[in-house]
Every structure is written in structure tokens, then in C-alpha cells.
C-alpha positions, 0 to 999 in steps of 0.5 A: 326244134327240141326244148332245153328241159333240165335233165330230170325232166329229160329222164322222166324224174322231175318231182310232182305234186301227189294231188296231180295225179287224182284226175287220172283215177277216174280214167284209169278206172273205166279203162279196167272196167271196159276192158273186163267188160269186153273181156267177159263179153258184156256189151252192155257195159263195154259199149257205154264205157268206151264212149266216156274213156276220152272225155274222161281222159281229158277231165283228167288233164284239165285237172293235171294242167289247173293253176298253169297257163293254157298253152299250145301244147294243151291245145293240140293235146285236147283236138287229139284226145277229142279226134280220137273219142270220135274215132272210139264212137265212129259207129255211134256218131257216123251211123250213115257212114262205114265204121272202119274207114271213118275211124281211120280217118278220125285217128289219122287226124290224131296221130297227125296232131301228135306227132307235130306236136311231139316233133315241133313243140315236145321233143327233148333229145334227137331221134334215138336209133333204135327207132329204126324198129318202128319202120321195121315194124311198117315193112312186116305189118304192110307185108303180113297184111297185104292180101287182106286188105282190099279196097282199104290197102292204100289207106292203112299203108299210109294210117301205118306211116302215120301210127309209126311217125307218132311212135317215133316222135314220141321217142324224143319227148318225156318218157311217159310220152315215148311209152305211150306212143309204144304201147298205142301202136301195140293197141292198133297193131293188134287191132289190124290183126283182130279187123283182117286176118281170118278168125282172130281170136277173140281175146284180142278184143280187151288187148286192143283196149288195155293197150290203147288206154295205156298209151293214151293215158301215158301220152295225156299225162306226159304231154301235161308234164311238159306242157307245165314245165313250158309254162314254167318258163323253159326256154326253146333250144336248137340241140336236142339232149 
């Protein structure tokens, strides 16, 4: 199921209000400020700012979607963003629990959100062929990471389906989502390296985050874009453009 939005829409240029945006800046400022806080190792601010990153990414599509209707789209785009603000805080909100296989579980959770919602509520054109990439990209992380995995080879062989899945599904949807399901793979695919293999560097750390702010930003105010052009009254077709 795809949705017939007009061609602008499809190419990422349909006109918005400057004042849309506005709820976006106080996101987009944590985001640097924790990401330059890990990069010069303060934790005292890195620690505090990631936990205000998902709360502050849905204040801004609240801001983003005022004055239309609240809709299904909003819905899963919200159980998203608040799956992922417990996966950022796994170790703050679970401290009983191991850290790694909670946030897996709560960004799986995620990225299975995501990806019914890209597929069956989002999608403007069919899957483009040069998604063929993302599986590509399962094989070689599955091949390179194998051996390190341990316990965990199974759940992260399956968390990778996941993360591609939610990659692709992004490609059929308005640009702004496509990008970001891209640079949020990049943002766990570094991570995967900094977690399991053997003296990561630890630069990589501030990669992580400025890529999976990017993304996460990106797929919020996509999925804002398309959701009130819906409630705009676009109508559901079978043939994806």
C-alpha cells in the first residue's frame, strides 16, 4: 500500500510554513551540544543531554503537526521516538538489567514501528533497486562481526534485519525519511563496531550520536510532512509513484 501524494511531495518540495520548523531548534541544539560533549569527554554534560534528546525530538513534532489532526501516523511515530528515549537511557531506566541486550530490545521495538509505518502508512513509490545495498550491507556487518559476538550473535543477526528493513522502508517514503533511515543505520552501524570489535577508537563515540541525531531528526520531521499532507485529505493508492 503506498499513498498518491502529489509530485512535489514525492521529490521532498512541497512548500511549508518557515514557523514549522521552529520546534526542531531546540533539538537540533542538544544534539550538537551532547555531541561536542562527548567528543571532548565531558560526561558530565553528555550524560544529562542524551537523555533530553527524544523528549525534545517529540516536543518538536508536536510543534510540527499543531493545528492538523492527530493521526495514525503520529501515533506510531511518537511509540517510536519514546521506545528509542528508552533505549538512549537503557542503563538509567533498567539499571538491574544488562545494558546492551535492553537497548536492543527497546530499539527493536523501534525499528519495527518504523518500518510498518514507512511500509503500510507512508510509502510514495516502490522499493528502489538500489536498496539492494542494505542487504549487502546485513551479509558483510553479519560476516565482519561474527566472531565477536558471542551470546549475542543471534539477537544482533536479527536487530540487523531489523535496522535494514527500517532502511529500506524508509527509501519509499518522502526524502527527509529515506535520508534518515540511511544516516540511522550509519549511526548503529558504527556502533556495532565501537561495542565488538577490540580497541574501537574512541572517536567514534560523537559519530554514533551525530549520525543517529541526524537520522532521528530527519525521519521525525519527514514523517510530520507526510502525516499532514494525510490529514490534508490525500487519498490511499495502490500504485506507488
Amino acid at each position: 500500500m503506498s499513498r498518491a501524494f502529489p509530485d512535489d511531495v514525492v521529490r521532498g518540495r512541497a512548500p511549508l510554513p518557515r514557523r514549522w520548523w521552529w520546534g526542531f531548534v531546540p533539538y537540533a541544539l542538544a544534539s550538537i551540544v551532547h555531541v561536542v560533549a562527548l567528543a571532548i569527554g565531558a560526561d558530565a554534560v553528555a550524560g544529562p543531554t542524551k537523555l533530553i534528546l527524544m523528549p525534545l525530538l517529540a516536543v518538536a513534532v508536536l510543534w510540527a503537526g499543531r493545528g492538523s489532526t492527530w493521526s495514525t501516523p503520529f501515533t506510531f511515530l511518537f511509540v517510536a521516538i519514546a521506545l528509542s528515549w528508552l533505549g538512549d537511557g537503557a542503563a538509567t531506566f533498567f539499571p538491574t538489567a544488562p545494558e546492551l541486550p535492553v537497548m536492543l530490545a527497546c530499539f527493536g521495538l523501534a525499528h519495527l514501528c518504523y518500518i510498518w509505518l514507512f511500509w503500510r502508512l507512508l510509502a510514495v513509490r516502490r522499493l528502489p533497486r538500489w536498496t539492494l545495498v542494505y542487504a549487502l550491507w546485513w551479509i558483510v556487518m553479519l560476516a565482519v562481526l561474527w566472531p565477536l559476538l558471542g551470546a549475542l550473535t543471534i539477537a544482533v543477526a536479527l536487530y540487523g534485519l531489523v535496522l535494514g528493513g527500517t532502511a529500506a522502508a524508509a527509501s519509499r517514503c518522502h526524502p527527509l525519511v529515506a535520508w534518515g533511515g540511511a544516516f540511522f543505520l550509519t549511526s548503529d552501524t558504527v556502533l556495532s563496531i565501537q561495542l565488538f570489535v577490540p580497541h574501537a577508537p574512541a572517536w567514534l563515540s560523537p559519530v554514533v550520536m551525530l549520525t543517529y541525531t541526524l537520522g532521528q531528526g530527519l525521519i521525525a520531521a519527514g514523517v510530520a510532512v507526510s502525516a499532514r499532507l494525510l490529514a490534508a485529505g490525500t487519498s490511499p493508492n495502490e500504485a506507488a509513484r
